[in-house]
C-alpha positions, -999 to +999 in steps of 0.1 A: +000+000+000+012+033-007-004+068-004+014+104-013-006+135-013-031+154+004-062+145+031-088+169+047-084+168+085-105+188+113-109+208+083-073+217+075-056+203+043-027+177+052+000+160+031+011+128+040+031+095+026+018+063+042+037+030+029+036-005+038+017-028+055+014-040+096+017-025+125+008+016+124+038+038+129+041+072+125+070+092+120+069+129+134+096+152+118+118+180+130+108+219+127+114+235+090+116+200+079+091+176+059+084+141+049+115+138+031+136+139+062+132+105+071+147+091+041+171+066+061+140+054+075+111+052+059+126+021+037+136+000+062+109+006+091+087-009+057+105-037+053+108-044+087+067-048+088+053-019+099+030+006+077+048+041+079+027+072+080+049+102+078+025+136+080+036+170+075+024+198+102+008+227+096+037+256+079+058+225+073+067+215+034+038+203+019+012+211+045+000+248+045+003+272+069-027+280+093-037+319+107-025+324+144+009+317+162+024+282+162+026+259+192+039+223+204+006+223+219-016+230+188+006+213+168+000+179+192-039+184+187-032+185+153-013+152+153-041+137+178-067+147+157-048+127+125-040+095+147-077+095+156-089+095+122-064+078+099-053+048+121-085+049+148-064+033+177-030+023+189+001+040+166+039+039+174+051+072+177+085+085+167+095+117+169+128+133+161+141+169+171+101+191+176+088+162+161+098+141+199+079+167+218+043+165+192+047+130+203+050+135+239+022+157+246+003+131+223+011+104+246+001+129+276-028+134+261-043+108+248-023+074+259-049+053+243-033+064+210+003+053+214+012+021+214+057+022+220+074+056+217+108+069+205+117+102+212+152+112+193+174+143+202+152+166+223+150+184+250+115+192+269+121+219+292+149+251+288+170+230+317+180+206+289+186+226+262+227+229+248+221+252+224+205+282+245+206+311+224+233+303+199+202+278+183+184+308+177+209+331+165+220+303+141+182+296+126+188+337+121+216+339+102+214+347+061+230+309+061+202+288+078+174+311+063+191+299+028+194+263+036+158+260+053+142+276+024+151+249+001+126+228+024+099+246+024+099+273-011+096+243-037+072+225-016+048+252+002+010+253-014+017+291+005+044+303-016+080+314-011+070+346+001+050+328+033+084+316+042+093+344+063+056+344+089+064+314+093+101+315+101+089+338+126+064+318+140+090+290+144+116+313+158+088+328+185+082+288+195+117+274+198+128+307+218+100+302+239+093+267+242+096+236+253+083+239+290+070+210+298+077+205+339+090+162+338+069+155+371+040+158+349+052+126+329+037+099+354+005+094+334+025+084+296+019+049+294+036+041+263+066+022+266+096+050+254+132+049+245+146+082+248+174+083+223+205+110+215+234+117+195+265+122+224+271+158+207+234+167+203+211+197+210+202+182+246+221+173+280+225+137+284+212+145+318+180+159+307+177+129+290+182+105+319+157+126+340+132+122+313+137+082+311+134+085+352+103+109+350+088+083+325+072+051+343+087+028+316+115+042+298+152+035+286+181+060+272+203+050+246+232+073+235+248+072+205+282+089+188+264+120+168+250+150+170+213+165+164+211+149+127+215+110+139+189+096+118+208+110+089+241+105+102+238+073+116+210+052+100+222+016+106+226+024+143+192+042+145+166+018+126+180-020+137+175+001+172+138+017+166+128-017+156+144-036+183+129-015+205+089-015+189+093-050+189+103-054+225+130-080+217+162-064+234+181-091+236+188-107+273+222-110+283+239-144+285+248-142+322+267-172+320+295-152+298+298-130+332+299-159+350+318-185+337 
């Protein structure tokens, strides 16, 4: 099965690529980004048996952009409101970069919807953030506005000249948010690997507080930096799909032992 192109949801035009066949998993992308950024993965999640859904939010690539300022939080309605009605139960979630926090307030919000979680390279809360303001003064910079339009100006039913409300827009969110406080995380039911490049955007300390603010979580740390799916793809997928699949392998405790 394969499906590329536009759907009507809660009365907003959506583009999204769904491919495969089995289990529903759903692939939630970074800010400025589309679709197309999962191209290490999208190929093998499919042939590892799942059927990938890979939807574009609203200002993002394909999908146009929607009156009022941008949020995590509207942005995860959005996503719940696309679960509910193109896979109408249980999905894997996994969300790289603003695409890991969607996916968390999702799973706050409506557990019923998430089935296993991976969250890749994010921090939740300002605490956990590397970057601080050189992020922001880089997504600035003549060079970034350059290299993010080639994203967005081919692709945008809005037009090139949209591009700068809603670099704005993205620059008022990321400057502002995350916030999420981690002691709200007890009610996330979905099983979750939190995962990270070593050089990425967030602490590896955030990281292992968000694994222990998370009733059944793991953190696995990996040599990269914010683009590990890209960098890194045959450490990241045999991972993401060891993980849905809950078959870690159990260590042979008689090599310890003798």
């Amino acid at each position: 099965m394969g499906v590329t192109g536009y759907i009507e949801v809660a009365g907003r035009r959506v583009w999204h690529e769904v491919s495969g066949e089995g289990d529903p998993l759903v692939l939630l992308h970074g800010g400025f980004l589309g679709a197309s950024s999962f191209f290490g993965q999208t190929p093998a999640l499919v042939e590892a048996g799942y059927r990938v859904h890979v939807p574009e939010r609203r200002g993002h690539a394909h999908t146009p952009d929607v009156e009022g300022p941008l949020s995590y939080s509207v942005m995860a309605d959005d996503m719940i409101a696309y679960l509910a009605q193109e896979v109408g139960g249980p999905a894997h979630l996994v969300g790289w970069s603003d695409g890991a926090v969607v996916a968390l307030l999702v799973a706050q919000r409506r557990p019923d919807l998430v089935a296993r979680m991976v969250l890749i390279g994010q921090y939740y809360n300002s605490a956990g953030r590397v970057a601080g303001p050189e992020l922001v003064a880089y997504l600035n910079s003549p060079d970034a506005i350059t290299f993010l339009r080639r994203a967005y100006d081919p692709f945008s039913p809005d037009g090139p000249d949209h591009f700068p409300v809603v670099h704005a827009k993205m620059m008022h969110m990321i400057a502002t948010e995350p916030e999420i406080a981690l002691d709200t995380l007890g009610g996330v039911t979905a099983p979750t690997l939190v995962l990270q490049g070593d050089r990425d955007e967030v602490t590896v300390e955030h990281s292992l507080a968000v694994v222990a603010a998370l009733p059944e979580a793991r953190l696995a740390v990996l040599p990269g930096t914010h683009t590990l799916p890209i960098e890194y793809p045959d450490l990241v997928n045999p991972l993401i799909v060891s993980f849905l699949r809950d078959t870690d392998p159990a260590p042979d405790w008689n090599a310890f032992t003798g």
